[in-house]
N, C-alpha and C positions, 0 to 999 in steps of 0.2 A: 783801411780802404776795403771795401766790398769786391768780392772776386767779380768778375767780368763773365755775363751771363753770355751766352752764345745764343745767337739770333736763328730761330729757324725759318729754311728755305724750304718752301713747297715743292712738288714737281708741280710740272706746270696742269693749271687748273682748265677743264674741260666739262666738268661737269654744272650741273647748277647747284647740285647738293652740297655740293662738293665749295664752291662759288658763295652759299647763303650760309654755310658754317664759318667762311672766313669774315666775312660781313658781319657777322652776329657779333665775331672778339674784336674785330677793328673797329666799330661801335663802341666798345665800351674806351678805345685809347683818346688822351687828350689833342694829339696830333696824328694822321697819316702822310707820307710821302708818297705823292700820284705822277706816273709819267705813264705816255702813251708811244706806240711805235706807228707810223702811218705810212702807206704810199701816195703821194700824191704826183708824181709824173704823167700820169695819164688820163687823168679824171679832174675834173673840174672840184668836185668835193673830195678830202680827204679819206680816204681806204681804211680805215681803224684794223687793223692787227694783230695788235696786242696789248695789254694793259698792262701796267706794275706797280704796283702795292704795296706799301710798307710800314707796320709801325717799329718801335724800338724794338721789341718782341719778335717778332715775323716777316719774312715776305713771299711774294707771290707776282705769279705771270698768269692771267689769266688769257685762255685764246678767246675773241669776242668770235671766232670763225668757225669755233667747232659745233659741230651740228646739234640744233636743240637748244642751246646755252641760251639762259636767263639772264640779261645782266641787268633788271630792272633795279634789287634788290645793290646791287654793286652802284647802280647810276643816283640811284636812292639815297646812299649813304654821302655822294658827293654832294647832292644838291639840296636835300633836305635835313639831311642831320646839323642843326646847328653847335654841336655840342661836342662835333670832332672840326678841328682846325686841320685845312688842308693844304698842303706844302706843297710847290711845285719851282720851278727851274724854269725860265725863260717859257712860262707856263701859257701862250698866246694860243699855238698853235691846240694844246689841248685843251684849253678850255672851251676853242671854236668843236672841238668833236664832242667834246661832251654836252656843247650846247645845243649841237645839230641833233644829238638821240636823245636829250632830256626835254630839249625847250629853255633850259636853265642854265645859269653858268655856278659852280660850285660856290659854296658858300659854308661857313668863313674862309677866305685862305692869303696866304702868303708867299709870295714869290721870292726865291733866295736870290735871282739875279737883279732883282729893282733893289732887295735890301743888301747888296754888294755894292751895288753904285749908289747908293746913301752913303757907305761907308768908303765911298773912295774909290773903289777896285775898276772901273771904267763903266760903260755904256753898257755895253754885251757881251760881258767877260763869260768864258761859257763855264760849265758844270766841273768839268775835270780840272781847268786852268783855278779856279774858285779853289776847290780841295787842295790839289797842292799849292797854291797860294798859302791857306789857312792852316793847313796840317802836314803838308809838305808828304802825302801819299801821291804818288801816281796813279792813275785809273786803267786799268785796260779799255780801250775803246775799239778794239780789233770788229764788233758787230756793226761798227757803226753805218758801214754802208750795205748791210743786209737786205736780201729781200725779204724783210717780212710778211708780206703776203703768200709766200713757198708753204706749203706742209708737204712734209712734217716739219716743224720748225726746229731749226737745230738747237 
């Protein structure tokens, strides 16, 4: 058995340099895993936040709010790279943000909670409930009701 590579975490990304060198290695994976964090209580369209990113290798939070930020090259890789497969969770909500700043909705991708209820798991089993379902981990979900709109972001 092959020893167990250790996944690395970015701090959180603010720059675009910074933003187009993570794009460049997530580009070359066969899969990314994309969730977004949004506000929508006061605004008619959703508030984008924060991004999160991941291949098996890496991950990352990208702020879409820090001043200057680029995320052409980031929205790019969702909607034009047909050659990385895109993974998301109960993916509706972002794919309507991604589709309001690109025009696009990402492509290819796959949704783990339509392919949970293929296999059974119900309608709208959510993300955490999925994991320890399948792997019997618990998730911490303590941010869950964050304001992500706040900076600095905790």
């Amino acid at each position: 058995m092959a020893p167990a590579r250790l996944m690395r975490i970015h701090p959180l990304i603010t720059k675009s340099e910074d933003l187009q060198a993570l794009v460049e290695r997530l580009s070359e994976q066969p899969f990314i895993a994309v969730d977004t964090e949004f506000m929508r209580e006061n605004t008619y369209w959703p508030d984008l936040c924060l991004i999160q990113v991941a291949s098996s290798e890496e991950a990352a939070a990208v702020d879409p709010k820090a001043e200057g930020i680029d995320l052409k090259p980031l929205l790019d890789l969702f909607v034009e790279n047909e050659d990385v497969l895109k993974v998301f969770h109960a993916g509706g909500q972002d794919l309507e943000i991604i589709h309001n700043l690109s025009g696009k909705v990402p492509h290819p991708l796959f949704d783990t909670q339509i392919a949970a209820m293929a296999l059974g798991h119900g309608e709208q089993i959510g993300y955490s409930n999925l994991v320890e379902s399948l792997l019997g981990h618990s998730l911490d979900k303590g941010a869950r009701f964050t304001d992500w709109s706040r900076r600095p972001l905790d």
